[in-house]
N, CA, C and O atoms as CSV, one atom per row, in Angstrom:
chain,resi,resn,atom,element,x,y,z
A,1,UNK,N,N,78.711,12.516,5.210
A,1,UNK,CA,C,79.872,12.013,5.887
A,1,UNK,C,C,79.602,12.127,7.384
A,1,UNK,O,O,79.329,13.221,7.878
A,2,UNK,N,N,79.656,11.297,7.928
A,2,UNK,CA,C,79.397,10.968,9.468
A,2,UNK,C,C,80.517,11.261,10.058
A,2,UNK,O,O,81.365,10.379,9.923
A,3,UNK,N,N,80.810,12.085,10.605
A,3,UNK,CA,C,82.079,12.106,11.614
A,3,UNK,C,C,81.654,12.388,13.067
A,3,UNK,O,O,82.419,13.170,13.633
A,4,UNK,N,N,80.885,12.057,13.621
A,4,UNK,CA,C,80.297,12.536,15.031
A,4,UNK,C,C,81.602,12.021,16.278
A,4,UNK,O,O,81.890,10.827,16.368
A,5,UNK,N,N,82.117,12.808,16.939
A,5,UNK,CA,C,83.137,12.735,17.825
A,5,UNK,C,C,84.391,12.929,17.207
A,5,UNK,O,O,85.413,12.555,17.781
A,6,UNK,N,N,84.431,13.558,15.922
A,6,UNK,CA,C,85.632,13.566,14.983
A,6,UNK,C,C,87.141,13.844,16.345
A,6,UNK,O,O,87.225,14.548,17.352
A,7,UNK,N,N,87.827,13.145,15.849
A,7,UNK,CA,C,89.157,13.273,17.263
A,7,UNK,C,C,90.314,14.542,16.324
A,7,UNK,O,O,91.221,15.208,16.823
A,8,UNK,N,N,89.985,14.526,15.293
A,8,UNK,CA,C,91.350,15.405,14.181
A,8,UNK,C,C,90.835,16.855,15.342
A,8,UNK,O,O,90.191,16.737,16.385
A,9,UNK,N,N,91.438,18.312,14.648
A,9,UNK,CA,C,91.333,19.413,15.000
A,9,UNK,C,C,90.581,20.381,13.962
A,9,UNK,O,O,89.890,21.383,14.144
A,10,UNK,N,N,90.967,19.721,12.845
A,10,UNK,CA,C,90.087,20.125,11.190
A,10,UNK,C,C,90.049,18.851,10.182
A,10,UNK,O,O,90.709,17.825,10.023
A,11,UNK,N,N,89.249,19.290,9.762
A,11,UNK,CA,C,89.289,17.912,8.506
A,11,UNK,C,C,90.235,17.762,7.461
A,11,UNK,O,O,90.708,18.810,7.020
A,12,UNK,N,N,90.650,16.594,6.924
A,12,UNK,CA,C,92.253,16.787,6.347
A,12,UNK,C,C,91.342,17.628,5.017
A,12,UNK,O,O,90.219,18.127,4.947
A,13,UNK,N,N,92.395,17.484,4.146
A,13,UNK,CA,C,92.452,18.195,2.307
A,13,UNK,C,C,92.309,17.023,1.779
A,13,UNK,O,O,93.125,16.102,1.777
A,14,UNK,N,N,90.770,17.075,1.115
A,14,UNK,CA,C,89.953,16.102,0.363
A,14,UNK,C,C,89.338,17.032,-1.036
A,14,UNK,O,O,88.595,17.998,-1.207
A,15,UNK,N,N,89.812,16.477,-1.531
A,15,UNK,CA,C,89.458,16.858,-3.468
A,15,UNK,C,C,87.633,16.921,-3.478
A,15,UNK,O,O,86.808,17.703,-3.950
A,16,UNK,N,N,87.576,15.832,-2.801
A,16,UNK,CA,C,85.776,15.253,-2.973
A,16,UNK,C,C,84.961,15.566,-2.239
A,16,UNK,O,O,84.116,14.679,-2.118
A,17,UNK,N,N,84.675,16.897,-1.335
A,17,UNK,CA,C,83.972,17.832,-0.338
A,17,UNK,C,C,83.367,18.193,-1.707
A,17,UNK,O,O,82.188,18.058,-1.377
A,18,UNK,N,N,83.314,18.540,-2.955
A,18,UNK,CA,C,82.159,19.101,-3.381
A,18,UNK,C,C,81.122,17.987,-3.672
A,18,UNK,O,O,80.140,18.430,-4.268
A,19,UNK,N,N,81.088,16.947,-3.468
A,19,UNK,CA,C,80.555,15.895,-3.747
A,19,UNK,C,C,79.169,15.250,-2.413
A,19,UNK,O,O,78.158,14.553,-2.500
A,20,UNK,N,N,79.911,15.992,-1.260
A,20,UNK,CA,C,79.108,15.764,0.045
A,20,UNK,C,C,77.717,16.427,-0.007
A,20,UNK,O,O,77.363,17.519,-0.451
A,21,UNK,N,N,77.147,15.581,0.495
A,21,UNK,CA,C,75.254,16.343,0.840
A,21,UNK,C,C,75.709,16.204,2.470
A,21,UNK,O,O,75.046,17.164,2.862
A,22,UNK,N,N,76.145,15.868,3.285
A,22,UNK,CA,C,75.658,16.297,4.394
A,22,UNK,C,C,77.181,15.696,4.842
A,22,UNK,O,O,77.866,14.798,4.354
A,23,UNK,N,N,77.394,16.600,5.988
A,23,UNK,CA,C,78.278,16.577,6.960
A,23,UNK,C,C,78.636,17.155,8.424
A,23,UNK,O,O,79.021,18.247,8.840
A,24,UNK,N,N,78.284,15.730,9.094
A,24,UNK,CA,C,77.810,15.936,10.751
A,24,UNK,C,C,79.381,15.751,11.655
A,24,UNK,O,O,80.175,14.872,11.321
A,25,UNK,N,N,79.599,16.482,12.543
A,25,UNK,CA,C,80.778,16.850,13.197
A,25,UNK,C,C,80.310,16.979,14.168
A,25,UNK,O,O,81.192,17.312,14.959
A,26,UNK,N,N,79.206,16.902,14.726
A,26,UNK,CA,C,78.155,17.099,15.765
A,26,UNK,C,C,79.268,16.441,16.796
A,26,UNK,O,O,79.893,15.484,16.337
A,27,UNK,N,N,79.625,16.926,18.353
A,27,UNK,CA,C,79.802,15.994,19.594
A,27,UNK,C,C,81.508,15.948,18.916
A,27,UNK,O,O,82.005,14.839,19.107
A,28,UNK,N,N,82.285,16.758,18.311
A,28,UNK,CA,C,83.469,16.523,18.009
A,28,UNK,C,C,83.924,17.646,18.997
A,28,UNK,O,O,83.748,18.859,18.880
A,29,UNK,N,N,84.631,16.870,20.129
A,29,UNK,CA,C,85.260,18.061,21.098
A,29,UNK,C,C,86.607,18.835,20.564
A,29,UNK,O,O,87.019,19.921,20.971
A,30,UNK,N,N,87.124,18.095,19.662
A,30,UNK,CA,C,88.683,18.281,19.087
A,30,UNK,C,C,88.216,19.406,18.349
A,30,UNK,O,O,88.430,20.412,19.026
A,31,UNK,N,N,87.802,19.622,17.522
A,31,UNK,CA,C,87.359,20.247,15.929
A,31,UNK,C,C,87.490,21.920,16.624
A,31,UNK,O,O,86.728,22.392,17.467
A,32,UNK,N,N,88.765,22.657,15.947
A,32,UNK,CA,C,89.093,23.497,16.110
A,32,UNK,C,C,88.295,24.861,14.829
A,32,UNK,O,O,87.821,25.980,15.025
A,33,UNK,N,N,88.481,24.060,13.629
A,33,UNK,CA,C,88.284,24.552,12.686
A,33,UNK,C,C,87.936,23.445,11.714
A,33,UNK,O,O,88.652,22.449,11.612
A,34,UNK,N,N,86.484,23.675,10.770
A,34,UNK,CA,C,85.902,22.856,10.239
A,34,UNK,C,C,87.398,22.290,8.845
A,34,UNK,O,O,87.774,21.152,8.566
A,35,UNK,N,N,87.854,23.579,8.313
A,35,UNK,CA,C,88.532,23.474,7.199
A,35,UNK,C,C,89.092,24.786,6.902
A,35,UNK,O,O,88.788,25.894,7.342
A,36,UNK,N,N,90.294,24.291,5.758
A,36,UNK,CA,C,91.038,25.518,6.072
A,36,UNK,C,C,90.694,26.635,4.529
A,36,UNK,O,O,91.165,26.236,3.464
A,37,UNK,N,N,90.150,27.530,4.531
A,37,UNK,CA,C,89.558,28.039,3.433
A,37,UNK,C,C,88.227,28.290,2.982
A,37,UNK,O,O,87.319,28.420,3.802
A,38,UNK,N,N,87.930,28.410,1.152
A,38,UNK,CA,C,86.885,28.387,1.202
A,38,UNK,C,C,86.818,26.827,0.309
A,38,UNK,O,O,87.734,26.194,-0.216
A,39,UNK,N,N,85.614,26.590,0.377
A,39,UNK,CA,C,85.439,24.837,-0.275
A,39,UNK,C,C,84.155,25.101,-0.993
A,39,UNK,O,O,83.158,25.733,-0.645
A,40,UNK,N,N,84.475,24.380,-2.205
A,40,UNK,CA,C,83.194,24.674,-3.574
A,40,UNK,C,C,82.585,22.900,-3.096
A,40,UNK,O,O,83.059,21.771,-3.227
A,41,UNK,N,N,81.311,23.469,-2.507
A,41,UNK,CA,C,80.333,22.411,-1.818
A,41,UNK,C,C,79.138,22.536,-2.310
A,41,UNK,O,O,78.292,23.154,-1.663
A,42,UNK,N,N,78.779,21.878,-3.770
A,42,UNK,CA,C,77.664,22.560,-4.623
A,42,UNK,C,C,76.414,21.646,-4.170
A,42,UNK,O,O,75.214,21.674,-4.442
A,43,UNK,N,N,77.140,20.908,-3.441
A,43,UNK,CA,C,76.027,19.440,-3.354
A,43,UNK,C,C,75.413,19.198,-1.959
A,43,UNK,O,O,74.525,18.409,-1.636
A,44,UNK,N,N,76.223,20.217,-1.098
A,44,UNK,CA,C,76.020,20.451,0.265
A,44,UNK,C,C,74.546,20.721,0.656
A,44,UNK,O,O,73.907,21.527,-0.020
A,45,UNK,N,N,73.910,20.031,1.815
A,45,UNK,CA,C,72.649,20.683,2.140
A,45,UNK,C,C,72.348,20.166,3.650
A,45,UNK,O,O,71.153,20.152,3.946
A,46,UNK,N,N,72.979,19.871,4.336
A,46,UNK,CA,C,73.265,19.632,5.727
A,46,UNK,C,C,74.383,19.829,6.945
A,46,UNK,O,O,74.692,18.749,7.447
A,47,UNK,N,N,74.768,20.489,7.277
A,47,UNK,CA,C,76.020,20.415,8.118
A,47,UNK,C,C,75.528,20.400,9.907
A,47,UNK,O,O,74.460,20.792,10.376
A,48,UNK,N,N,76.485,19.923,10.497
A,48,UNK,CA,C,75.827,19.805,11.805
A,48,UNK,C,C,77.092,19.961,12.954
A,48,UNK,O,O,77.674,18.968,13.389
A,49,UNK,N,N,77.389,21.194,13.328
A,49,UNK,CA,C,78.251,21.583,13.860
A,49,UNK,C,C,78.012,21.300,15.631
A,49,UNK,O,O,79.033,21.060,16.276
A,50,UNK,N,N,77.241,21.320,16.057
A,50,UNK,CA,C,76.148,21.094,17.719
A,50,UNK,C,C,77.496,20.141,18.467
A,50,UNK,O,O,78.168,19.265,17.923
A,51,UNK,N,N,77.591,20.626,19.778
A,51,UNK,CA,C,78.189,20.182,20.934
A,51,UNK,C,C,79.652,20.054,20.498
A,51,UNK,O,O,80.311,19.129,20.973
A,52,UNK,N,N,80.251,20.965,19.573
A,52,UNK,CA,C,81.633,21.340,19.309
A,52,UNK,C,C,82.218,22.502,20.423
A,52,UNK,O,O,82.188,23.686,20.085
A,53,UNK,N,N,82.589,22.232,21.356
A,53,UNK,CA,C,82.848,23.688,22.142
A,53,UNK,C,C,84.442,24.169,22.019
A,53,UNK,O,O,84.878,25.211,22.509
A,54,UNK,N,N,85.270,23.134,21.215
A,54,UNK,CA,C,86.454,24.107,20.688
A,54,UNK,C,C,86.119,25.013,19.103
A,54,UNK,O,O,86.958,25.847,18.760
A,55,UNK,N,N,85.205,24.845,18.449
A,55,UNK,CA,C,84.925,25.734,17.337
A,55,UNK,C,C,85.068,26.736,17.232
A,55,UNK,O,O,84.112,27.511,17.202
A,56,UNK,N,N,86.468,27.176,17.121
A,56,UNK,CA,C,86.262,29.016,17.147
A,56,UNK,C,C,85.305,29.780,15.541
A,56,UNK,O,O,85.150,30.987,15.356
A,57,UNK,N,N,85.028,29.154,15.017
A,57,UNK,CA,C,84.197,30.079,13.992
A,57,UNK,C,C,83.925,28.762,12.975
A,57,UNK,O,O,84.640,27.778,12.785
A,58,UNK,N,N,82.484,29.154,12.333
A,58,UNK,CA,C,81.884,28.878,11.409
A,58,UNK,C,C,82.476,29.044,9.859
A,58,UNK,O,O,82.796,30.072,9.261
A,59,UNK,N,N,82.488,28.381,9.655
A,59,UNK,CA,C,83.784,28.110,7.970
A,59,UNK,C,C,82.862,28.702,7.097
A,59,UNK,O,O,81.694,28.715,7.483
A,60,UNK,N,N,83.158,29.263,5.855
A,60,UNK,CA,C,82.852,30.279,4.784
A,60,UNK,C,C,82.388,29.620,4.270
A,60,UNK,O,O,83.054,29.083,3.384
A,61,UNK,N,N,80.867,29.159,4.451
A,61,UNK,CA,C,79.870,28.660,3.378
A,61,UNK,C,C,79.325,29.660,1.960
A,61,UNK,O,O,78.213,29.507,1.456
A,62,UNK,N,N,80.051,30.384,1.610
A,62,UNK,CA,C,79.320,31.060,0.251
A,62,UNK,C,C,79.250,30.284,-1.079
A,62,UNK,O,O,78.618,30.457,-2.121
A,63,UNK,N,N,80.260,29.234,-0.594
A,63,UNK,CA,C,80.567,28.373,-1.642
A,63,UNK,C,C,79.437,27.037,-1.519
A,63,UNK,O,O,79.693,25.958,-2.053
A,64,UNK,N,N,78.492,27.217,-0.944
A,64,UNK,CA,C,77.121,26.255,-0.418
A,64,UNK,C,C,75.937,26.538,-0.798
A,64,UNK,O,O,75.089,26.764,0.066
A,65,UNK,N,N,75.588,26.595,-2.221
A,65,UNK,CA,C,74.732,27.650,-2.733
A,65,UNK,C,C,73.136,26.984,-2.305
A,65,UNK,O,O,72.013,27.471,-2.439
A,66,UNK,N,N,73.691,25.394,-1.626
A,66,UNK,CA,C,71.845,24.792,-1.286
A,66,UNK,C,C,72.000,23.842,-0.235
A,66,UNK,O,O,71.567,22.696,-0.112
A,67,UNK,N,N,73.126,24.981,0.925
A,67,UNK,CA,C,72.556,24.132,2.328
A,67,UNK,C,C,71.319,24.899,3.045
A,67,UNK,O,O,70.891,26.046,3.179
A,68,UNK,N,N,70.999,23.537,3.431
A,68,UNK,CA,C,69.059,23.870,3.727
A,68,UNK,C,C,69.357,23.761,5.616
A,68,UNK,O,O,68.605,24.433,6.322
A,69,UNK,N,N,70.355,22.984,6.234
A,69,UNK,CA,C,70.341,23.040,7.344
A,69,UNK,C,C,72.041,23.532,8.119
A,69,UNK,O,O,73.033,22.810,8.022
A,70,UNK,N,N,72.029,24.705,8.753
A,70,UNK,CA,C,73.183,24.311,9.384
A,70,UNK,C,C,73.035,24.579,11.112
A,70,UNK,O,O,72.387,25.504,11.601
A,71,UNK,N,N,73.729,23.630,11.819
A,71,UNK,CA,C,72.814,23.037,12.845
A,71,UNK,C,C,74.404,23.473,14.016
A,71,UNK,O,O,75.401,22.854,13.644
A,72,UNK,N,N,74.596,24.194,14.988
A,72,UNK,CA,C,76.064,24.534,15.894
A,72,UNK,C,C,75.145,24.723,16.868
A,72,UNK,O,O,75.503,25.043,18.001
């Protein structure tokens, strides 16, 4: 999922985040917080958090059992 410059503050409540391999937020000045919780992301293996400078914290990947890159 491409969201580069995302304008939201977090990403809405989507059923189908376990379904994502990669998700770039990269250059999103808004993005306060990736999401609210923890999220079962079995399929996950990219995230790209870089040039977010409202990000107060890194979201609870335990539920990411095969991301190979995460990139802030």
């Amino acid at each position: 999922m491409d969201l580069k410059g995302c304008p939201m503050e977090t990403l809405p409540c989507m059923s189908q985040y376990y379904e994502l391999i990669e998700i770039d937020l990269s250059c999103s000045s808004s993005i306060i917080q990736v999401w609210h919780g923890k999220k079962f992301l079995q399929k996950l293996k990219y995230l790209y958090l870089s040039k977010c400078p409202r990000l107060k914290q890194i979201p609870d990947l335990s539920e990411a059992p095969n991301l190979e890159i995460l990139h802030v």
